[in-house]
DOFILO-557764 format. One record per residue: residue number from 0; x, y, z of N, C-alpha, C in turn; residue in one letter. Coordinates in pm, whole numbers, plus 50000, padded with zeros to 5 digits. Layout:
<rs>
[r NUM; [X; Y; Z]; [X; Y; Z]; [X; Y; Z]; "A"]
...
</rs>
This chain:
<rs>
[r 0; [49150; 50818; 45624]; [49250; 50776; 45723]; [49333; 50662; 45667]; "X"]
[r 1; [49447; 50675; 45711]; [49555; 50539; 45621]; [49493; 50456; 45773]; "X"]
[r 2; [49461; 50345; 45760]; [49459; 50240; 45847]; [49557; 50165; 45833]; "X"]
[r 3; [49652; 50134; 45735]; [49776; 50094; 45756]; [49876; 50151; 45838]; "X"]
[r 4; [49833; 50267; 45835]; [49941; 50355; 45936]; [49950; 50348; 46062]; "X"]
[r 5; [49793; 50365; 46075]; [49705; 50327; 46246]; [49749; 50242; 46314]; "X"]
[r 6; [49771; 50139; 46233]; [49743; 49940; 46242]; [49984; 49932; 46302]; "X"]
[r 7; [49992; 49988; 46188]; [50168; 50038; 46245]; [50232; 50136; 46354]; "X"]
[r 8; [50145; 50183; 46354]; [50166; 50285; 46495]; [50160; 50216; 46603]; "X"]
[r 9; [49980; 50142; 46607]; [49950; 50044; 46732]; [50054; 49926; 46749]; "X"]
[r 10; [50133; 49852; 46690]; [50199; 49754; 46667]; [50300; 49803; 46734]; "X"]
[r 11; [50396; 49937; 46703]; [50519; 49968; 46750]; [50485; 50020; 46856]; "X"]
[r 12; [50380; 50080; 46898]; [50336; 50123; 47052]; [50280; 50020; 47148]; "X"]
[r 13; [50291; 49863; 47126]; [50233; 49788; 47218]; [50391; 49730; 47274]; "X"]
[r 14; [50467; 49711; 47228]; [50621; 49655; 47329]; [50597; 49770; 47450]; "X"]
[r 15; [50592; 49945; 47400]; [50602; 49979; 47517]; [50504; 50004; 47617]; "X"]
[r 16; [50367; 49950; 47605]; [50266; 49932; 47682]; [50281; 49833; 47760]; "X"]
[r 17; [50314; 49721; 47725]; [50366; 49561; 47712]; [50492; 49566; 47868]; "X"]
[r 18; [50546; 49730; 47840]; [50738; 49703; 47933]; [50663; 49869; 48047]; "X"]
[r 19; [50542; 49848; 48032]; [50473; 49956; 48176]; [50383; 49874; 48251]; "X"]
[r 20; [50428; 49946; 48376]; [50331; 49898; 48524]; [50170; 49923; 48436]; "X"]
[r 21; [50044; 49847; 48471]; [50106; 49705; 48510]; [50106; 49596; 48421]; "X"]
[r 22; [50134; 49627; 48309]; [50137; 49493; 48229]; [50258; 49429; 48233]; "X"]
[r 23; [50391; 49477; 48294]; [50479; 49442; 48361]; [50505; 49438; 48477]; "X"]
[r 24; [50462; 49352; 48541]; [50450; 49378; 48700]; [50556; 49343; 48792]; "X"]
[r 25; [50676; 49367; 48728]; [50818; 49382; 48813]; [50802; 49477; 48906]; "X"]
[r 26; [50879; 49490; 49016]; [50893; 49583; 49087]; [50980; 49733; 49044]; "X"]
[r 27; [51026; 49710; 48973]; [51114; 49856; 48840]; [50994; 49862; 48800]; "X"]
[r 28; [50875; 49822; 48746]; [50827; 49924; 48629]; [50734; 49938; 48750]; "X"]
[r 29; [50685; 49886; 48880]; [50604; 49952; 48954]; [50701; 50097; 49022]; "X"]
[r 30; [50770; 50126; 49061]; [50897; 50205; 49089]; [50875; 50327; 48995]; "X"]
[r 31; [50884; 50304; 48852]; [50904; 50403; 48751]; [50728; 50496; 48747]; "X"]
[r 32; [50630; 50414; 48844]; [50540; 50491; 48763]; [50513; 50550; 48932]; "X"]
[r 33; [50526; 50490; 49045]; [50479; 50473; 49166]; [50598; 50526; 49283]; "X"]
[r 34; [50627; 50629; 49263]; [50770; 50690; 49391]; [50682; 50705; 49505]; "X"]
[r 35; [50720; 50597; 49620]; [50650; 50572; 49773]; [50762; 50624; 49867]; "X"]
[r 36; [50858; 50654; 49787]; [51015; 50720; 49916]; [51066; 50836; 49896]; "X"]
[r 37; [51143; 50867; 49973]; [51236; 50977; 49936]; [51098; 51128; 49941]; "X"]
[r 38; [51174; 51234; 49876]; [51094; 51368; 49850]; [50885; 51354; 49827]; "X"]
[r 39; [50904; 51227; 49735]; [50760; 51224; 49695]; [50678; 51180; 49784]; "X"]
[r 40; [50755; 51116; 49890]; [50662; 51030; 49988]; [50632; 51145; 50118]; "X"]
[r 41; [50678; 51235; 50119]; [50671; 51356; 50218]; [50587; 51402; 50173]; "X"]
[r 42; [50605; 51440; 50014]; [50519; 51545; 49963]; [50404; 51500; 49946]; "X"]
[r 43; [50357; 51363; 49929]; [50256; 51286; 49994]; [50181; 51266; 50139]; "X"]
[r 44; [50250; 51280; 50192]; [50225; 51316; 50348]; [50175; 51448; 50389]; "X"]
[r 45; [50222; 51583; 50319]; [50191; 51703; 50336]; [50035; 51713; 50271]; "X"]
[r 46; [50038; 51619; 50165]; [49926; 51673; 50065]; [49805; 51610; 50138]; "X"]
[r 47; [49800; 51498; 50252]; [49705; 51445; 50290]; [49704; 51510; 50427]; "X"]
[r 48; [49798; 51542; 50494]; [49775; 51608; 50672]; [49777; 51714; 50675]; "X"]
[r 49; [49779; 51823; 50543]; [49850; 51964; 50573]; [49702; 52038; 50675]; "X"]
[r 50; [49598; 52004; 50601]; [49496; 52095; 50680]; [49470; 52042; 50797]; "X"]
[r 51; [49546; 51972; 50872]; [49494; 51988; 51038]; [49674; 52032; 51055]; "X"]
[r 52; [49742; 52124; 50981]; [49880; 52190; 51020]; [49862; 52278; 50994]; "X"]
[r 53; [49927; 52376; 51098]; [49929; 52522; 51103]; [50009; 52573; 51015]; "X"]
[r 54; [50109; 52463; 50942]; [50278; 52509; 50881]; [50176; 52458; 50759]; "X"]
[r 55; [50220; 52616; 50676]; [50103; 52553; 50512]; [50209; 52558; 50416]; "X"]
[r 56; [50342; 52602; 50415]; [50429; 52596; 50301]; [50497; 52417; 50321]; "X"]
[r 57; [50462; 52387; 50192]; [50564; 52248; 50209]; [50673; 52239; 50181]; "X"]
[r 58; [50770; 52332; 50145]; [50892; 52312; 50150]; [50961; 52325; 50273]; "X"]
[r 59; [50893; 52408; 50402]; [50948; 52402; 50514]; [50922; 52317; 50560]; "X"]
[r 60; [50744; 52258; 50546]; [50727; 52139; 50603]; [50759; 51967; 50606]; "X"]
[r 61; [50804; 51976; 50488]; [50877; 51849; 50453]; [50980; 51754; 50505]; "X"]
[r 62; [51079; 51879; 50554]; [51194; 51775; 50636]; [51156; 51794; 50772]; "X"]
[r 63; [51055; 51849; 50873]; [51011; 51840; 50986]; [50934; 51692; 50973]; "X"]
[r 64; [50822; 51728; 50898]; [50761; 51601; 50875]; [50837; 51484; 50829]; "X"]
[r 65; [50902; 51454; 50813]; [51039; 51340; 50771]; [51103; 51330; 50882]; "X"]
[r 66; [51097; 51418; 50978]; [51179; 51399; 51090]; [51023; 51329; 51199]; "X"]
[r 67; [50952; 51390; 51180]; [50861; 51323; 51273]; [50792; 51197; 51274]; "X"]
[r 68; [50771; 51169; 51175]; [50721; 51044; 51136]; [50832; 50944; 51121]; "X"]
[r 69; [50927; 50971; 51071]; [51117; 50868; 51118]; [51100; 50830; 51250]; "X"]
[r 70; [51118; 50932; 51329]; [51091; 50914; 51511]; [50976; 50850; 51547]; "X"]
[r 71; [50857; 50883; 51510]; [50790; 50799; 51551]; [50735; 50660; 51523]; "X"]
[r 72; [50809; 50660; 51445]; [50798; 50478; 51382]; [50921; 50408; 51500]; "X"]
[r 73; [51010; 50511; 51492]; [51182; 50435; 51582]; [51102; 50463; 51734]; "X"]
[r 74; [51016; 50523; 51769]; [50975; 50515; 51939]; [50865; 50381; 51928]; "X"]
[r 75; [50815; 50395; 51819]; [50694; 50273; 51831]; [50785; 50159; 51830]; "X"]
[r 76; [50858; 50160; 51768]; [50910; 49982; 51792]; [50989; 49951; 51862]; "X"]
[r 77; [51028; 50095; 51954]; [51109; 50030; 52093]; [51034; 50057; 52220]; "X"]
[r 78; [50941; 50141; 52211]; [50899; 50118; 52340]; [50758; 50135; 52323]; "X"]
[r 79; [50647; 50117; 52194]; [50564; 50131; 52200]; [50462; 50256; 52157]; "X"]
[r 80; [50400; 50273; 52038]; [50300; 50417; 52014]; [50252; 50452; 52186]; "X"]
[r 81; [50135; 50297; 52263]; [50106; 50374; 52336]; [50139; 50433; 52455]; "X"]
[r 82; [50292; 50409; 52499]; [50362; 50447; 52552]; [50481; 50597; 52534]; "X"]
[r 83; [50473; 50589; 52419]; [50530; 50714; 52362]; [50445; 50863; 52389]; "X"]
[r 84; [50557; 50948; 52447]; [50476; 51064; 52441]; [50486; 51136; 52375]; "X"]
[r 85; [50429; 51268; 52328]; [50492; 51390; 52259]; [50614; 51455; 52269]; "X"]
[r 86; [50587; 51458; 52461]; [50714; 51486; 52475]; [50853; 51392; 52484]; "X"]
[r 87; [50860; 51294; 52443]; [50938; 51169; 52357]; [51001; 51222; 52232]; "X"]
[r 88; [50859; 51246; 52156]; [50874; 51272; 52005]; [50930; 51444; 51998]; "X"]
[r 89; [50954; 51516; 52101]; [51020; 51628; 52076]; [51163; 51617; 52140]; "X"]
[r 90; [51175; 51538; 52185]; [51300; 51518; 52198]; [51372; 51451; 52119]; "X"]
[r 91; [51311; 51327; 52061]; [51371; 51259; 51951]; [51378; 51328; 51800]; "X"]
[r 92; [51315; 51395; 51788]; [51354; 51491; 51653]; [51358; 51618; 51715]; "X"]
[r 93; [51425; 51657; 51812]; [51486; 51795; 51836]; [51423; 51880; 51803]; "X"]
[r 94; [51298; 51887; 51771]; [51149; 51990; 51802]; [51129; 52061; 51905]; "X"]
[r 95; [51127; 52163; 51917]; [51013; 52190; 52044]; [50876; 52160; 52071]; "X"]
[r 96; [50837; 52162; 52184]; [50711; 52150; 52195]; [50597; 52192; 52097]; "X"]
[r 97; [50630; 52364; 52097]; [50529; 52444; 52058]; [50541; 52404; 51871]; "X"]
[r 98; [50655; 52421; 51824]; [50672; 52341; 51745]; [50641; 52211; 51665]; "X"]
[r 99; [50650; 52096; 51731]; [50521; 51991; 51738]; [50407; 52001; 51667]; "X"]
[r 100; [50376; 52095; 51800]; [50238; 52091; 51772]; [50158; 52179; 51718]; "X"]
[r 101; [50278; 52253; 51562]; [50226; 52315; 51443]; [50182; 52223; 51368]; "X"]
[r 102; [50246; 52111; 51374]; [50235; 52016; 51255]; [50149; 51882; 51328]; "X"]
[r 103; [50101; 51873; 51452]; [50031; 51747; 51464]; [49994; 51825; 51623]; "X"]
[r 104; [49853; 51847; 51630]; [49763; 51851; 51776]; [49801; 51760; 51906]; "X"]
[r 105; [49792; 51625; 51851]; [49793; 51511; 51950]; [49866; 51401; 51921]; "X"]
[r 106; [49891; 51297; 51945]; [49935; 51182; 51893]; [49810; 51122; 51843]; "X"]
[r 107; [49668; 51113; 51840]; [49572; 51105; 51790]; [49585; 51130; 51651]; "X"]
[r 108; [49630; 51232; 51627]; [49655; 51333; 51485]; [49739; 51256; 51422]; "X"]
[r 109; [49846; 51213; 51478]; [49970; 51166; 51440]; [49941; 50993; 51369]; "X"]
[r 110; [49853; 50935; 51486]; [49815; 50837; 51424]; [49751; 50788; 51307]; "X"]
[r 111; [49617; 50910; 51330]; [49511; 50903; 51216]; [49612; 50984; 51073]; "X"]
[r 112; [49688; 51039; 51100]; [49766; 51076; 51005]; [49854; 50993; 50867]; "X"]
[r 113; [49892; 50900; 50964]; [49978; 50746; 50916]; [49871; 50657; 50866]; "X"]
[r 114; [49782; 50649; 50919]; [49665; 50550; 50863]; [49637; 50627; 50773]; "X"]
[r 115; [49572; 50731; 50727]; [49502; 50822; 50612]; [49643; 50838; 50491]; "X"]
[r 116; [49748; 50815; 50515]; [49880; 50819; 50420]; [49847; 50641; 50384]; "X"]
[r 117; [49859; 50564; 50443]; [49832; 50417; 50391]; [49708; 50419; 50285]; "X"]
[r 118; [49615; 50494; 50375]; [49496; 50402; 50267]; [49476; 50517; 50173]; "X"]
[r 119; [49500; 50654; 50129]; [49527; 50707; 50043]; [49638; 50617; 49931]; "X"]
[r 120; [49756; 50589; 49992]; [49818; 50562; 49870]; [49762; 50399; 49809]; "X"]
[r 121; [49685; 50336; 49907]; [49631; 50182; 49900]; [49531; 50232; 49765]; "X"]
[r 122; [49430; 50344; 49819]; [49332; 50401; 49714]; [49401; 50430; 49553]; "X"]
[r 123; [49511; 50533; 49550]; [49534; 50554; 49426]; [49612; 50452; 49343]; "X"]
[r 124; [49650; 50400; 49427]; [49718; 50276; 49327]; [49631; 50195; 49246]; "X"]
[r 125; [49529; 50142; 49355]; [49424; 50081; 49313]; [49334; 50102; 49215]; "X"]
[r 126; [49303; 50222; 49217]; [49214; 50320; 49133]; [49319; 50395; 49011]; "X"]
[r 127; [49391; 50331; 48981]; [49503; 50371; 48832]; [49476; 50237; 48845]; "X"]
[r 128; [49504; 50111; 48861]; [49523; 49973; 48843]; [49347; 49933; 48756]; "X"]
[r 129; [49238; 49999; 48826]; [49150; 49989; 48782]; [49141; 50001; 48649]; "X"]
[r 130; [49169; 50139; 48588]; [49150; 50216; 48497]; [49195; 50159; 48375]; "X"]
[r 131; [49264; 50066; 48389]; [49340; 49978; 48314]; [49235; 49924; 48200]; "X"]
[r 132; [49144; 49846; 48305]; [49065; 49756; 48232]; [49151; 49608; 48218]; "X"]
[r 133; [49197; 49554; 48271]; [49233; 49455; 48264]; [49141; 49342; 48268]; "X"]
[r 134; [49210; 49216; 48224]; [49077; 49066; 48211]; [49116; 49058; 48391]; "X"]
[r 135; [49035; 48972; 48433]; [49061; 48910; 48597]; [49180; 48844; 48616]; "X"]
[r 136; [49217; 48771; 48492]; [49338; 48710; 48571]; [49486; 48779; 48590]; "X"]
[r 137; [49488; 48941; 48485]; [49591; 49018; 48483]; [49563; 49098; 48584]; "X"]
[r 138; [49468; 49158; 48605]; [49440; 49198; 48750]; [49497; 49175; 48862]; "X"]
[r 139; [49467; 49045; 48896]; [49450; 48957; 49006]; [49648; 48973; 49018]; "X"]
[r 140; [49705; 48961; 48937]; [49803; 48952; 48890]; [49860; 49071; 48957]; "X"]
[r 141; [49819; 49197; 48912]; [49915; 49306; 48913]; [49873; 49354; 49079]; "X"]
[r 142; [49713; 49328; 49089]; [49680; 49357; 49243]; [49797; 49305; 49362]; "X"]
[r 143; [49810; 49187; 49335]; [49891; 49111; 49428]; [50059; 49147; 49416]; "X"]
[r 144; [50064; 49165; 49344]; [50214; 49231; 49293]; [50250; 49396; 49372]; "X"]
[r 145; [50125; 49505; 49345]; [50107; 49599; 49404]; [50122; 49620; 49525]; "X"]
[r 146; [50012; 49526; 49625]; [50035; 49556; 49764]; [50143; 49520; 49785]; "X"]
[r 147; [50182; 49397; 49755]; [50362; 49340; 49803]; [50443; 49477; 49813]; "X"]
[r 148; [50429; 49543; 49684]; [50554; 49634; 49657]; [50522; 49752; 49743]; "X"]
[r 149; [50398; 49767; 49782]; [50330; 49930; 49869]; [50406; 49873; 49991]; "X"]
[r 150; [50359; 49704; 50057]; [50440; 49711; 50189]; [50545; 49669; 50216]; "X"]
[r 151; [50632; 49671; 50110]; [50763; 49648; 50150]; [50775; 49735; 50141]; "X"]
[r 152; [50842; 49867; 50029]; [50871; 50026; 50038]; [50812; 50107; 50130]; "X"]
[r 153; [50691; 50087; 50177]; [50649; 50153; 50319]; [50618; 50026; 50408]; "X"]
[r 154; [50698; 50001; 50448]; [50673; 49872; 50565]; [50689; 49937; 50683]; "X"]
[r 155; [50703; 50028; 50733]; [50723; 50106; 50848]; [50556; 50159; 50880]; "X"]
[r 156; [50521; 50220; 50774]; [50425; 50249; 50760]; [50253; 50138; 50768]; "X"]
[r 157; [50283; 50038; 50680]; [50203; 49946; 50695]; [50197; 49879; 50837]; "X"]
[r 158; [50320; 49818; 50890]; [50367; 49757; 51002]; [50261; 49829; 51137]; "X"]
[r 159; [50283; 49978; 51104]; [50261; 50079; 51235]; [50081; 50061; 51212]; "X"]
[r 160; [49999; 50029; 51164]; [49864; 50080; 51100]; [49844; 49887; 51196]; "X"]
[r 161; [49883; 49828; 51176]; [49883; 49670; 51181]; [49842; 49643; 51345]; "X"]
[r 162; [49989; 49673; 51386]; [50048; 49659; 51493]; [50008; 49773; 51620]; "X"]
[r 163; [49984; 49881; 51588]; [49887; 49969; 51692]; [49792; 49979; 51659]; "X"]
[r 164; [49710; 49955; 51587]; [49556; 49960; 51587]; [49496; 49930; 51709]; "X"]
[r 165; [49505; 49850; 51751]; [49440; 49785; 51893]; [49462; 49894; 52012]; "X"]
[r 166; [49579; 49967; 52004]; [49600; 50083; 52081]; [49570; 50251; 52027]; "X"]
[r 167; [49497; 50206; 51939]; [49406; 50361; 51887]; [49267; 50410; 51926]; "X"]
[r 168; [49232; 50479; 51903]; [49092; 50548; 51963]; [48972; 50446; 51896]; "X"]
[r 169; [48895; 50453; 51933]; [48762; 50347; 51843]; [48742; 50431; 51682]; "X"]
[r 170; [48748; 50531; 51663]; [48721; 50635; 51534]; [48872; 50516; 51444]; "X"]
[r 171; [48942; 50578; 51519]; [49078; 50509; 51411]; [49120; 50350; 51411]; "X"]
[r 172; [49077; 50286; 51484]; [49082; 50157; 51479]; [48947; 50099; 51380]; "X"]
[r 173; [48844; 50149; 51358]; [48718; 50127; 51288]; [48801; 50169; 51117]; "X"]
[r 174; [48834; 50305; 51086]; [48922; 50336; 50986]; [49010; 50223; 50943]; "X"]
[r 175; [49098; 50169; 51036]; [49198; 50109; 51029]; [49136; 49986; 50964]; "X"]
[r 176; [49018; 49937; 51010]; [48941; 49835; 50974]; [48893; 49782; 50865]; "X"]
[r 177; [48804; 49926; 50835]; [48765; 49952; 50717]; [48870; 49960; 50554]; "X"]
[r 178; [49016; 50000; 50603]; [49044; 49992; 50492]; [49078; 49846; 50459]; "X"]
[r 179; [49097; 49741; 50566]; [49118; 49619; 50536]; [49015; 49513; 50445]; "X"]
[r 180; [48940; 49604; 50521]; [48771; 49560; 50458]; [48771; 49564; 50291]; "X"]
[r 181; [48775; 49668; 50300]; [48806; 49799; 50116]; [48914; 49709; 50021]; "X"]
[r 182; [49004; 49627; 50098]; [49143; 49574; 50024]; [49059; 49418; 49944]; "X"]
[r 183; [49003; 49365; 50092]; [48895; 49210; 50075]; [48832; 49241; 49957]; "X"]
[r 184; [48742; 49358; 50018]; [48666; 49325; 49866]; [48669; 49389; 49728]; "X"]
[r 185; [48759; 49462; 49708]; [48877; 49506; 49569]; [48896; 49326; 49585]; "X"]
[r 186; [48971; 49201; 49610]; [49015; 49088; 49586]; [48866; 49000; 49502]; "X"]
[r 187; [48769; 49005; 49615]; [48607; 48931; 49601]; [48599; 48990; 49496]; "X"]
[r 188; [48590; 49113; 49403]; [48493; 49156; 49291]; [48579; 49111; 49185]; "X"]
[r 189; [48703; 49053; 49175]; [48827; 49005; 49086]; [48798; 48890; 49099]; "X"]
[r 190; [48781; 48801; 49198]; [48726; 48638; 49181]; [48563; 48674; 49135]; "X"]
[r 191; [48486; 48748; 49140]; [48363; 48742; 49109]; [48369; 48704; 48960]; "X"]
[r 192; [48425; 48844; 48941]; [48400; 48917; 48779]; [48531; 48732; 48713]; "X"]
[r 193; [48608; 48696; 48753]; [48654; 48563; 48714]; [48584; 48499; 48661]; "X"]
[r 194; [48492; 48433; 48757]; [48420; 48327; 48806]; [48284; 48382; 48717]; "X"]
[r 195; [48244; 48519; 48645]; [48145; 48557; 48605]; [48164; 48501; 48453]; "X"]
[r 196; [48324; 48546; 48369]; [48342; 48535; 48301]; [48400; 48393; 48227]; "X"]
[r 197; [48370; 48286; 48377]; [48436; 48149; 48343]; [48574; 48116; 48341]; "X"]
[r 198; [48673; 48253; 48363]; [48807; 48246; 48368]; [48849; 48163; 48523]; "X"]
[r 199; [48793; 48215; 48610]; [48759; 48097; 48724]; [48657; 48039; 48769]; "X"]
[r 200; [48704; 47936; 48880]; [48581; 47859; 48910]; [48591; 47821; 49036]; "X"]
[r 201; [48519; 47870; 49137]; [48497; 47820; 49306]; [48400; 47797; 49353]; "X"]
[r 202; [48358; 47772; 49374]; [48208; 47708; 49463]; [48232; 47730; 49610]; "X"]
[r 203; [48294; 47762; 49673]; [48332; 47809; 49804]; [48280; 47967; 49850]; "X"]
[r 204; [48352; 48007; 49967]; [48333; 48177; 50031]; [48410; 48208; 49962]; "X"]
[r 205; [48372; 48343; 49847]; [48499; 48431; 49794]; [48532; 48546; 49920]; "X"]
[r 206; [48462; 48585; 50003]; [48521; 48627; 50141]; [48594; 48622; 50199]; "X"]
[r 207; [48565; 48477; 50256]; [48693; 48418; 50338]; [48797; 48395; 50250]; "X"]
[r 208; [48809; 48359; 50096]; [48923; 48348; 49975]; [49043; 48494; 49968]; "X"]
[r 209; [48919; 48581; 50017]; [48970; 48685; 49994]; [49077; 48770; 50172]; "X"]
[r 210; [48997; 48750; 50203]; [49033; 48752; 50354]; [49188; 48684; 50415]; "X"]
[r 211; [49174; 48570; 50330]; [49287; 48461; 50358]; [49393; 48517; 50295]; "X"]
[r 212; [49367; 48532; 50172]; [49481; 48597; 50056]; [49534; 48747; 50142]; "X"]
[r 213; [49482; 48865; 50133]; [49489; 48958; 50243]; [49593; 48893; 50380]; "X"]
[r 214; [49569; 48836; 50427]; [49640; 48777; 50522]; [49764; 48742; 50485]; "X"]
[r 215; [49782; 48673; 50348]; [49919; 48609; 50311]; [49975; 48712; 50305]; "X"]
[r 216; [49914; 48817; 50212]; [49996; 48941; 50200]; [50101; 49029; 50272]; "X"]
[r 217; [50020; 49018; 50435]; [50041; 49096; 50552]; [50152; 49002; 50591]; "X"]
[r 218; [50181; 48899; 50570]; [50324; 48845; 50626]; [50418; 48916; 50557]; "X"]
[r 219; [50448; 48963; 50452]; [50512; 49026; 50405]; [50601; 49137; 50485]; "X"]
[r 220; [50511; 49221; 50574]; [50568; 49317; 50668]; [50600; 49306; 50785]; "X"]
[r 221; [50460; 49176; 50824]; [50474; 49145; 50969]; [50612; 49003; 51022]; "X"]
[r 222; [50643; 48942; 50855]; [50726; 48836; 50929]; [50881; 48857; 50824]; "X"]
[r 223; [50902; 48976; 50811]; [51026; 48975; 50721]; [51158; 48946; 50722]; "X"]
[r 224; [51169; 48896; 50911]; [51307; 48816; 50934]; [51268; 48666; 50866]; "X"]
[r 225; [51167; 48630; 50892]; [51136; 48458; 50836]; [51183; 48472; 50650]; "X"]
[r 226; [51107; 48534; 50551]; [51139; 48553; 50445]; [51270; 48532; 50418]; "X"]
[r 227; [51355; 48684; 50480]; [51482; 48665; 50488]; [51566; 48511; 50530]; "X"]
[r 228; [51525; 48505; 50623]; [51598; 48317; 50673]; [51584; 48233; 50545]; "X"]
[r 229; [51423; 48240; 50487]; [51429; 48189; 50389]; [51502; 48198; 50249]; "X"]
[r 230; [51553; 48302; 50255]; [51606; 48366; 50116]; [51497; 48387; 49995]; "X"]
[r 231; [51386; 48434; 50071]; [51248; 48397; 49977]; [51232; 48592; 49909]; "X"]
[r 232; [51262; 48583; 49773]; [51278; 48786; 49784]; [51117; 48777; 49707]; "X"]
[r 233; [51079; 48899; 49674]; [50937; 48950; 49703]; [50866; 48905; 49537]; "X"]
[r 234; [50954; 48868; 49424]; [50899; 48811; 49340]; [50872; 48673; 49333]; "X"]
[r 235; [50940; 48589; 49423]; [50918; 48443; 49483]; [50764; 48476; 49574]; "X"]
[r 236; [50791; 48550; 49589]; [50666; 48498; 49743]; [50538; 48589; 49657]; "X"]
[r 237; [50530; 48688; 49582]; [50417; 48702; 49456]; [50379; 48550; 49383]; "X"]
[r 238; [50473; 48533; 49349]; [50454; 48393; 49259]; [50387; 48255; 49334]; "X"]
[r 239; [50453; 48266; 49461]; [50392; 48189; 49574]; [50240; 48160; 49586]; "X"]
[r 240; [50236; 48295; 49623]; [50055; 48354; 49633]; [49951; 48388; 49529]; "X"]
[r 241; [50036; 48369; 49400]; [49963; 48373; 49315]; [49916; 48201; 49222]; "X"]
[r 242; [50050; 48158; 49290]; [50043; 48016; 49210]; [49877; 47921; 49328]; "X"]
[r 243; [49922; 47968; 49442]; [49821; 47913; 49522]; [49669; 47915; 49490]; "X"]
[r 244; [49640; 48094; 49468]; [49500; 48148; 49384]; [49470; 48088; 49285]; "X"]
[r 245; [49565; 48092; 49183]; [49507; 47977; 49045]; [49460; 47883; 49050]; "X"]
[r 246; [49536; 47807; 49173]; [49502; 47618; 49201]; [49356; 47657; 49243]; "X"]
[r 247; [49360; 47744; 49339]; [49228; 47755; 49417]; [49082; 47784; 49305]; "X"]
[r 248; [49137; 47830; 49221]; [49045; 47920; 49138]; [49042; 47842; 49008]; "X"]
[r 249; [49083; 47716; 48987]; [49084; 47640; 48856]; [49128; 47725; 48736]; "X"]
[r 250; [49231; 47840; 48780]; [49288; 47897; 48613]; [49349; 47801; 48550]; "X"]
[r 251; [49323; 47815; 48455]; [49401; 47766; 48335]; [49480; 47830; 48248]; "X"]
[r 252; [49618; 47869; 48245]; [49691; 47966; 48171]; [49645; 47930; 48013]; "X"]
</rs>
């Protein structure tokens, strides 16, 4: 084997490892690897709800489902999920009834539907971010960078999982729970494995560290007129929350 060759190959192939999600954790190179809108984000939606739908081709199903889930984000924030009816949501996307309810049983369906699209795409991001192998503090790094970018591009989506939970069935509010749970401690095993390796150092709850951080996050969707007032855009307020973790965590760049 030429190992000079090897040794030159690896060299000219690390700039472009170096300019990919996530060792670049801009919001473009999360974008280039991660499409959350448009066509892919339907076809995402089909691929996780199709089997409780009667409609199994997704090319028909796609712009129904784009129409239903549009509407029902625009009825939830004016008059409420649990006030909204079906028959609301067939009038607002010009459905029929029977129609409807090819593609979603209940508003039950509809709900647990939107939650199972969140924490699916919460899961695969996470689980490619894993795979990486990254040290803790690039991690910690790209983790926090990630969710920002999942709930701003689906902030409709995140917002709705947030904000009606409390008005969901006990099955989907426990779900709803659980994936918050799942997010905490993906954060705790990144201060662990830190703090294992000496890269950080806390003597405190990595729980509640983690819990808290989680929380900062969620302003992101839940307070995005304040941001705005602030003129604060989403790589300021990463940097924010990340500069905070370090202090907390004694990194040392």
């Amino acid at each position: 084997m030429d190992t000079a060759k090897v040794e030159s190959e690896t060299v000219e192939s690390l700039p472009e490892v170096l300019d990919s999600w996530p060792h670049d954790t801009s919001i473009e190179a999360f974008r280039r690897v991660w499409v959350l809108e448009g066509e892919p984000l339907w076809e995402r939606v089909f691929s996780v709800h199709h089997q409780r739908m009667q409609i199994k081709n997704g090319k028909t199903a796609l712009k129904n489902l784009q129409k239903i889930f549009t509407c029902t984000f625009r009825l939830a924030n004016s008059q409420g999920f649990h006030s909204m009816s079906l028959r609301d949501l067939s009038r607002e996307t010009e459905i029929s009834m029977g129609g409807l309810y090819a593609y979603i049983g209940s508003k039950s369906d509809l709900a647990s539907a939107i939650e199972a699209v969140v924490r699916q795409t919460i899961d695969d991001v996470m689980a490619d971010l894993a795979s990486h192998n990254l040290d803790p503090h690039h991690r910690l790094k790209a983790m926090i960078h990630a969710d920002l970018y999942m709930n701003d591009i689906m902030h409709q989506w995140y917002y709705f999982c947030f904000i009606e939970a409390k008005g969901l069935d006990k099955e989907q509010r426990e779900e709803a729970m659980q994936m918050e749970f799942r997010f905490d401690q993906r954060l705790q095993d990144i201060f662990k494995e830190g703090i294992n390796a000496g890269v950080f150092k806390y003597a405190g709850d990595t729980a509640l560290l983690a819990a808290a951080t989680t929380a900062m996050l969620q302003q992101w969707y839940l307070k995005r007129w304040k941001f705005q007032s602030l003129q604060t855009d989403i790589a300021d307020y990463a940097g924010f929350i990340l500069d905070n973790l370090y202090a907390t965590l004694a990194y040392q760049p």
